[in-house]
VMD Tcl script that draws the C-alpha trace (Angstrom):
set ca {
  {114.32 92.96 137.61}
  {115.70 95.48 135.27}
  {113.61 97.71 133.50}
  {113.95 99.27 129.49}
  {111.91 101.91 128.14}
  {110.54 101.65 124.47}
  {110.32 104.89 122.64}
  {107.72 104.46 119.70}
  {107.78 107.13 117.42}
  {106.54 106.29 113.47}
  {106.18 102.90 114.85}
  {103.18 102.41 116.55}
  {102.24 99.03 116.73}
  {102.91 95.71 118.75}
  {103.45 92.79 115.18}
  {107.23 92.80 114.07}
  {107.76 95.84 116.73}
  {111.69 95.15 117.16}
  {112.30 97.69 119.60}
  {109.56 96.26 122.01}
  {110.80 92.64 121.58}
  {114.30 93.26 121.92}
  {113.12 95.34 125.05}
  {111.19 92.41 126.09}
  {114.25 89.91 125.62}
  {115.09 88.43 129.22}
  {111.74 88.74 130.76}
  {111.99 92.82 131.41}
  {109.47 95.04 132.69}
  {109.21 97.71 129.91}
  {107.92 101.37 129.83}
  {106.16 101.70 126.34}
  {106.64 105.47 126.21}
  {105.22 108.54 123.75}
  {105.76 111.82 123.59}
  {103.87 114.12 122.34}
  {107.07 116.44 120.89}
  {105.95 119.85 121.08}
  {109.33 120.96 118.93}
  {107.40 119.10 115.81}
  {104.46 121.44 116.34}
  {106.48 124.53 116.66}
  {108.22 123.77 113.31}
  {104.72 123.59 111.43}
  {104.41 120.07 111.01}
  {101.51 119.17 112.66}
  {98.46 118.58 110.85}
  {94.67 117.91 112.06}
  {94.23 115.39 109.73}
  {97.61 113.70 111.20}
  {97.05 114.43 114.75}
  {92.94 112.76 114.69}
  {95.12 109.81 113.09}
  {97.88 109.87 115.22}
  {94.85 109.95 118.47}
  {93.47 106.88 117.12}
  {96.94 105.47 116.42}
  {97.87 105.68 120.33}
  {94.10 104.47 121.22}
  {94.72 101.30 119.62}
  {98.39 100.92 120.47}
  {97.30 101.42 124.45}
  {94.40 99.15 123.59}
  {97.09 96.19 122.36}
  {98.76 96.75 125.50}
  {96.32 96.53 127.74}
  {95.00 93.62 126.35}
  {99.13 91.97 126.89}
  {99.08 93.24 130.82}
  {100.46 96.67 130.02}
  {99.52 99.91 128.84}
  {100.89 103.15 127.22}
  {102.65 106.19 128.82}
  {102.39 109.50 127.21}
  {103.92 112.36 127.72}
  {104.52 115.74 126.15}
  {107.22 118.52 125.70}
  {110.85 117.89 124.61}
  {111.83 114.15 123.84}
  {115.35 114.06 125.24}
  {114.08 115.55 128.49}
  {111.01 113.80 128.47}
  {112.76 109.83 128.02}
  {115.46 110.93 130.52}
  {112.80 111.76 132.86}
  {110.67 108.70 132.39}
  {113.96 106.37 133.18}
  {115.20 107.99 136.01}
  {111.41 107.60 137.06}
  {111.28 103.81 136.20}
  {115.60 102.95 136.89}
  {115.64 101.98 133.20}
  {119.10 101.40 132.15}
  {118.20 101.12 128.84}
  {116.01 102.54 126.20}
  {114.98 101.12 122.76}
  {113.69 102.78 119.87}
  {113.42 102.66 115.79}
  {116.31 104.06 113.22}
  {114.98 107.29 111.47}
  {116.06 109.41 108.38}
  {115.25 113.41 108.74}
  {117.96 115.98 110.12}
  {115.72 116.37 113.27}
  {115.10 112.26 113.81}
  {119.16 111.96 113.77}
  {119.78 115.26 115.49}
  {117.07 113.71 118.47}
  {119.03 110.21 118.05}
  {122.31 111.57 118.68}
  {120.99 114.03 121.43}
  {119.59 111.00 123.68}
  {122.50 109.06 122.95}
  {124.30 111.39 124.66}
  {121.76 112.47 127.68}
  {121.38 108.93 128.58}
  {124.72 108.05 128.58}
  {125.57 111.31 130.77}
  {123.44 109.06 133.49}
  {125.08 106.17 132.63}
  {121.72 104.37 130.67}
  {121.93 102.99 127.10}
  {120.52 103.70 124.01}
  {119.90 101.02 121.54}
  {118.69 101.76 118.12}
  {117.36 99.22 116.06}
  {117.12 99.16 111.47}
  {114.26 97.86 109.58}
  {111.47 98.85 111.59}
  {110.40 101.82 109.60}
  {111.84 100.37 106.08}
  {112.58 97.32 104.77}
  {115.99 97.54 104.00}
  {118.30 100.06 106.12}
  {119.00 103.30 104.53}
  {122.84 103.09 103.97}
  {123.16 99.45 103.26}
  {123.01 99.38 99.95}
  {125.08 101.99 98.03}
  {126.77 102.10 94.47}
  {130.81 101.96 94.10}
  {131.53 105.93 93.73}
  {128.89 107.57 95.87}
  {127.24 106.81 99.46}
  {123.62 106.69 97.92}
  {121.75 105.64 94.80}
  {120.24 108.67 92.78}
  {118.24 106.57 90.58}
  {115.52 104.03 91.34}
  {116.20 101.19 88.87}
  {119.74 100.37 89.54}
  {118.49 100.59 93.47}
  {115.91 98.41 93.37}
  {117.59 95.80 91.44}
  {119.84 95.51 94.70}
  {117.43 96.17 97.23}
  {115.20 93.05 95.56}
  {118.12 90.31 96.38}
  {118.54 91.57 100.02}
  {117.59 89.31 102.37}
  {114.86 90.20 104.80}
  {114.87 90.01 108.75}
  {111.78 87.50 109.97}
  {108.69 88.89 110.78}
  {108.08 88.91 114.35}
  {105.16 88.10 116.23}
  {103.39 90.53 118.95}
  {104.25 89.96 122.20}
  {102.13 87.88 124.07}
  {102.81 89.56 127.87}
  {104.07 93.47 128.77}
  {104.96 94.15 132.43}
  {104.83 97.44 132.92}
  {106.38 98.87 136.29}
  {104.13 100.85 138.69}
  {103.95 103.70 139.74}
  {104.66 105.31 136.06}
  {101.96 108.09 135.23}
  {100.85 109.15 132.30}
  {98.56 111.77 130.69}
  {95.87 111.17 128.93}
  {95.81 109.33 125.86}
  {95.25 112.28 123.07}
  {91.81 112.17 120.94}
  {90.59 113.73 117.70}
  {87.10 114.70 119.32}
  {87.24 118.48 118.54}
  {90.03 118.87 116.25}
  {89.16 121.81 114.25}
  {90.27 121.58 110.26}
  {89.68 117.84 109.89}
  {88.87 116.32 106.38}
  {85.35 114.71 106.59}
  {86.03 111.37 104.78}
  {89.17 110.99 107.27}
  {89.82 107.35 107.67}
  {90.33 105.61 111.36}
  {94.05 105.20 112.32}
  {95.54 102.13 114.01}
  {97.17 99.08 113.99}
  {93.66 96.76 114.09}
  {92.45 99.03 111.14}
  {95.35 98.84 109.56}
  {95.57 94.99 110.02}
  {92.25 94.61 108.61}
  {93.05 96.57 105.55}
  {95.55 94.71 104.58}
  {94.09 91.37 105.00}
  {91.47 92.65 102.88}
  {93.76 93.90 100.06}
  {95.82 90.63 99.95}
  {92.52 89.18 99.57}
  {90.41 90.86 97.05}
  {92.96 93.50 96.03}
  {96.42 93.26 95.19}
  {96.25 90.77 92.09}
  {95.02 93.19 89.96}
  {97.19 96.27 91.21}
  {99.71 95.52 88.34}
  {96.57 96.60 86.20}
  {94.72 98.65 87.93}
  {97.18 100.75 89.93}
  {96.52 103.86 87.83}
  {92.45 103.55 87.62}
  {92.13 106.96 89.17}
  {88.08 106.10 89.99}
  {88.28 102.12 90.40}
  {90.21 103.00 93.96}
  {92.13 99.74 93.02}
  {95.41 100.93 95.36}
  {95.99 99.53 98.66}
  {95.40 103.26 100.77}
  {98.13 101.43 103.13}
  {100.00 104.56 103.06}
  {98.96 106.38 106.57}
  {99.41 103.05 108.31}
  {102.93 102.71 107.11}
  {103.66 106.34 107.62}
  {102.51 105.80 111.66}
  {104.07 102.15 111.71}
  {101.08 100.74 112.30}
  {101.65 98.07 109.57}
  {106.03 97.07 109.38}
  {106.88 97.09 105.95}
  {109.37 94.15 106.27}
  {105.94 91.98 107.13}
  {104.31 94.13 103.76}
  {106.98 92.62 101.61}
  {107.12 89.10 103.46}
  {103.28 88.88 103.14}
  {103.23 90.14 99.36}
  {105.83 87.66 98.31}
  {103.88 85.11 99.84}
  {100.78 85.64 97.88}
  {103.03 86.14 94.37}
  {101.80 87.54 91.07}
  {102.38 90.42 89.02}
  {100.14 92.74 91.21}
  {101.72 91.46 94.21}
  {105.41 92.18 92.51}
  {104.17 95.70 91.45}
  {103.03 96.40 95.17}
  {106.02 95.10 96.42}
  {108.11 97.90 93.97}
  {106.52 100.41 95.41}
  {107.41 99.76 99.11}
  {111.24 99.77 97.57}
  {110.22 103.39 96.04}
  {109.74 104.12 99.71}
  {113.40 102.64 101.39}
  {114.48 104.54 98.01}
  {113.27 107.92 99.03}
  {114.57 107.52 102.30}
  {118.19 106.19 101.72}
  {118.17 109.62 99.34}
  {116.93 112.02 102.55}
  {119.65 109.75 104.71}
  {122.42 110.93 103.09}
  {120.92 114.32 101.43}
  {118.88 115.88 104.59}
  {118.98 119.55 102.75}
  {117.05 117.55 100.32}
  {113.81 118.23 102.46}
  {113.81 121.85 101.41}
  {116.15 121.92 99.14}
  {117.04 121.29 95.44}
  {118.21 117.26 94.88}
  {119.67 118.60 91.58}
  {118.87 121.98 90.78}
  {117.27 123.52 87.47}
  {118.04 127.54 88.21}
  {114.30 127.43 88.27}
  {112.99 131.11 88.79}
  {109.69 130.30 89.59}
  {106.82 132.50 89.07}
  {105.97 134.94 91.95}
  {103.72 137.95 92.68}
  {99.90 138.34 92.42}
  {99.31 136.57 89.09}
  {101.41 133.51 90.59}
  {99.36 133.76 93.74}
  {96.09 133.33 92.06}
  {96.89 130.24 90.87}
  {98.02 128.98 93.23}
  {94.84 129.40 95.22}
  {92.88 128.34 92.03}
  {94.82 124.57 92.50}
  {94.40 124.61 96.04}
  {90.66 125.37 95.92}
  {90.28 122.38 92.81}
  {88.91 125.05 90.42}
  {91.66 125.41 87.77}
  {89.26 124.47 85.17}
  {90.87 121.66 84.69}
  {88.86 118.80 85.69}
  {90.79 115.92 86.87}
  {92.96 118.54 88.43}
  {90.31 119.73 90.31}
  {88.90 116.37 91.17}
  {92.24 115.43 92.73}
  {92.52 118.90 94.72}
  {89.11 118.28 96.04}
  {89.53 114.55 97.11}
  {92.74 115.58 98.89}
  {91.03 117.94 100.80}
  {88.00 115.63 101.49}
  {89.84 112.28 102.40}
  {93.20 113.76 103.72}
  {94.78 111.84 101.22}
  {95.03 111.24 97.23}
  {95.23 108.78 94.61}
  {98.96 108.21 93.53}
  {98.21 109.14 89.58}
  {96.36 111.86 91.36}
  {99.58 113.58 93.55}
  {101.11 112.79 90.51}
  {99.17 114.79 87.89}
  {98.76 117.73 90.20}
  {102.52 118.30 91.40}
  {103.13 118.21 87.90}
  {100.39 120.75 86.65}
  {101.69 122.56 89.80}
  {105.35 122.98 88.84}
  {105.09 122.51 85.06}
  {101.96 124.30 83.52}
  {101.81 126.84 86.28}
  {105.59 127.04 86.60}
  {105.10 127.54 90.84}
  {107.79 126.37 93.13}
  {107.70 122.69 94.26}
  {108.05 123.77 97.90}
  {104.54 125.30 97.79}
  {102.98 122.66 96.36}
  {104.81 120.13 99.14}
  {103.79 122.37 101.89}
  {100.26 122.28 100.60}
  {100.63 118.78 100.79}
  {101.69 118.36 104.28}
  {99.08 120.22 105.48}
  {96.51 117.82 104.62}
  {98.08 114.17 103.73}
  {97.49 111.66 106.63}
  {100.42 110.17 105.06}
  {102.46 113.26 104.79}
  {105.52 112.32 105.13}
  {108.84 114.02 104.74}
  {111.07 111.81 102.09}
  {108.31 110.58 100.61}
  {106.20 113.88 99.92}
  {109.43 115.97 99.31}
  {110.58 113.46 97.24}
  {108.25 113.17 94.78}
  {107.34 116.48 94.59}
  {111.13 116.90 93.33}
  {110.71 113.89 91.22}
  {107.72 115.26 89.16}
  {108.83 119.21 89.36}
  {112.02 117.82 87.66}
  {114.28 118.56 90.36}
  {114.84 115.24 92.10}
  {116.33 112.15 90.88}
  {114.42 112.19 87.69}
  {116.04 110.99 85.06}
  {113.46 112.92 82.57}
  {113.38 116.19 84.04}
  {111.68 117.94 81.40}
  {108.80 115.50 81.42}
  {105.18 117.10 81.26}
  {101.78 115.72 82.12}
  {98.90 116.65 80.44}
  {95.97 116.38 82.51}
  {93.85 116.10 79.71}
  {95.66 113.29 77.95}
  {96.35 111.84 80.80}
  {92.42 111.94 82.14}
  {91.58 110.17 79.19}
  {93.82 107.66 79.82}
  {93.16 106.94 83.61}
  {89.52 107.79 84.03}
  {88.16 107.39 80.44}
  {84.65 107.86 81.07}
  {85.07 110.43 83.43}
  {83.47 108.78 86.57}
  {86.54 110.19 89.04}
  {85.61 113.79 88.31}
  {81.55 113.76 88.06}
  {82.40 111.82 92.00}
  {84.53 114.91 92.57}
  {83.24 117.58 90.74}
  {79.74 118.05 91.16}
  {79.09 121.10 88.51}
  {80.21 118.98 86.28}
  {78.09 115.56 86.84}
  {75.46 115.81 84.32}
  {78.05 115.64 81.28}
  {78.66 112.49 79.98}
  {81.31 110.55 79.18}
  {84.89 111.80 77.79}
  {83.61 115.60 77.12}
  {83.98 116.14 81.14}
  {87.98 116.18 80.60}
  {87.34 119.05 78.44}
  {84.11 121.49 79.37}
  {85.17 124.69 77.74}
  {84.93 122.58 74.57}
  {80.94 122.05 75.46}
  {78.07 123.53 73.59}
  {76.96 127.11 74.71}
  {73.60 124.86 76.29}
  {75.93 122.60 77.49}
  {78.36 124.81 78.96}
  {75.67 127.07 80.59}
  {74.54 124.29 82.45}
  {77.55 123.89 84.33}
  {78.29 127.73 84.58}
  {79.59 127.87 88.26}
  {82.78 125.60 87.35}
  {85.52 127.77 86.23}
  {87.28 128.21 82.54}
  {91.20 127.10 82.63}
  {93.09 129.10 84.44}
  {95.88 128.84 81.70}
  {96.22 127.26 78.45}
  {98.11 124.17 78.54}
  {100.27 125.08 75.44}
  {100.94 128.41 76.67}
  {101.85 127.03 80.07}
  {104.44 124.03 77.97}
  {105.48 127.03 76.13}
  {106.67 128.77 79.22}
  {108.12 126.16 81.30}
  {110.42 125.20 77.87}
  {111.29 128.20 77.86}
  {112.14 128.80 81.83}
  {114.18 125.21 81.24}
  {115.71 126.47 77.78}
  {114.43 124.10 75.98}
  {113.28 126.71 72.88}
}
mol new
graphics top color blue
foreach p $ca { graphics top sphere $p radius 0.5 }
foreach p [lrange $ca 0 end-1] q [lrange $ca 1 end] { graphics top cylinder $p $q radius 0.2 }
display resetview
């Protein structure tokens, strides 16, 4: 009987797995391999919030297998030598895995490609595990990408989608094929306390319960920074433990203008990627670059620290700040008033902000966080990118009475109402009482002032 191994890599799950089922095709004993790539860690982009989600990813996925007849093999050190190894170990003469986007996921693609044909194996690469719609498939008459959103997703929405596919229902797994042990968050040092469990069943069960009870009001509610009224499917489709070709299928199904505004924003994902697919500098660099001279030097470093810590004196700043570093995550309206306070009031580089990021997001992931980050800083495929969020106008508007920052900021929970947005406006009483939380760190006109004036907009 031949044998294939299946790579997972940002696809960990068994429902609509393609790789696995086109591995599967024929009656094959398969190898469902991971590797632990220790080149990822020695670039900096591990985190302990994404490695205790990552442990409970594999947990489950070996679970699922187990449960079909197989089991997971892990291993660890470089991925090309490590699959190689694994098929010569098995007499695989074929391995499967998912399409990605970043310099190093092609780079890795094109490196096994050619190891595995040096033995005289295959490599077979499969689209729309990861995304929806491939990146590359859809692209405008006088460039290889779209640079703006709208235009994009009025394409991407008549695409037709693949079918859903069902988990397997069997996985042979050939013997003797070791493994080592399956990787755990017990003792990970640095972890955010509210961290949520990782995996497919978790992830399953979240998303039955937002089709349920939460995505007809996201058209509404999407921005409620404390009603929580967002999906928080994020980490699972950033691990692949939910396939965002089943996301849209299932969304569609259920209809309604929350549904269609959930839907948009798994397009804003295949978006962000088609743009790192054919712009991989993009990661690091400038998508369209301002001449920005961002600030630097001690005064710039202080502030920095001030927005990392949540004590800018700004409240739903801080609130944000302080649930990212709590959860391991953030509310959307969130990531999007603090890149922008970030890059625009404080006039600090996008990169640090981004890095920041990435060190704590469960769902950090490259296109998306670098992406963004560009978007608000003004540097991205904005099509506005002088645009400037107040935090204060914009607390107001998304947590009116103020409940998201009394949850977030504790010095501040005994004021009431609006007046939290704004504390150095308190009484002297008032303001004494809350004493340990911190006066702005810059005053917002002063900081609109500057940043017209770095753009030349004065």
């Amino acid at each position: 009987m031949n044998v294939s191994v299946v790579l997972f890599t940002s696809d960990l799950r068994l429902h609509d797995q393609p790789p696995l089922r086109a591995a599967l095709d024929g009656s094959r004993e398969v190898v469902p391999l991971f590797v632990v790539d220790r080149a990822v860690a020695a670039a900096g982009f591990t985190a302990p919030n994404r490695l205790a989600f990552l442990a409970d990813c594999l947990r489950d996925l070996d679970t699922g297998l187990r449960e079909r007849g197989g089991r997971l093999v892990v291993r660890s050190g470089d991925v090309v030598e490590e699959v190689c190894r694994v098929a010569c170990e098995a007499d695989a003469d074929e391995v499967h895995m998912a399409a990605d986007v970043s310099a190093y996921a092609r780079l890795r693609e094109a490196r096994l490609r050619r190891a595995l044909e040096g033995e005289g194996r295959r490599l077979h690469v499969h689209d729309t595990v990861t995304t929806a719609v491939p990146p590359g498939a859809l692209t405008p008459a006088s460039s290889d990408h779209y640079a703006v959103f709208t235009p994009y997703f009025r394409q991407w929405s008549r695409q037709p989608l693949r079918d859903a596919l069902g988990a397997p229902r069997t996985v042979r797994v050939p013997d003797p094929i070791g493994s080592e042990d399956l990787p755990s968050r017990r003792g990970l040092p640095g972890l955010s306390q509210g961290l949520a469990p990782g995996g497919e069943a978790a992830g399953r069960r979240r998303l039955t319960a937002w089709l349920r009870d939460g995505v007809a009001a996201y058209e509404d509610r999407h921005d409620d920074l404390a009603g929580d009224a967002t999906s928080r499917l994020s980490p699972h489709l950033h691990f692949g433990t939910l396939s965002p070709v089943e996301l849209v299928h299932r969304a569609r199904r259920k209809g309604g203008g929350g549904a269609d505004a959930f839907v948009r924003q798994l397009a804003w994902r295949d978006f962000h990627r088609q743009v790192l697919a054919a712009r991989p500098d993009a990661a690091d660099s400038d998508y369209r670059t301002k001449q920005d001279r961002w600030r630097s030097g001690r005064a710039a470093q202080e502030d920095i620290e001030a927005w990392r810590e949540g004590r800018t004196g700004y409240p739903v700043v801080d609130a944000a700040m302080r649930q990212l570093m709590h959860e391991g995550w953030m509310h959307n309206r969130g990531r999007l008033l603090t890149a922008s306070f970030l890059t625009k009031t404080l006039y600090i580089d996008w990169r640090v902000g981004a890095r920041h990021f990435l060190e704590l997001l469960v769902d950090g992931d490259l296109a998306n966080n670098q992406l963004n980050w560009q978007w608000v800083a003004g540097t991205g495929t904005d099509t506005r990118p002088n645009r400037v969020l107040n935090p204060v106008a914009q607390a107001r508007r998304h947590d009116p009475d103020g409940a998201y920052v009394r949850r977030w900021v504790p010095e501040l929970a005994g004021i009431e109402g609006r007046a939290v947005h704004e504390p150095w406006k308190l009484s002297a009483s008032e303001r004494a009482a809350c004493a340990s939380y911190p006066d702005p760190v810059v005053d917002l006109s002063e900081g609109l002032a500057r940043f017209r004036r770095a753009r030349g907009r004065e």
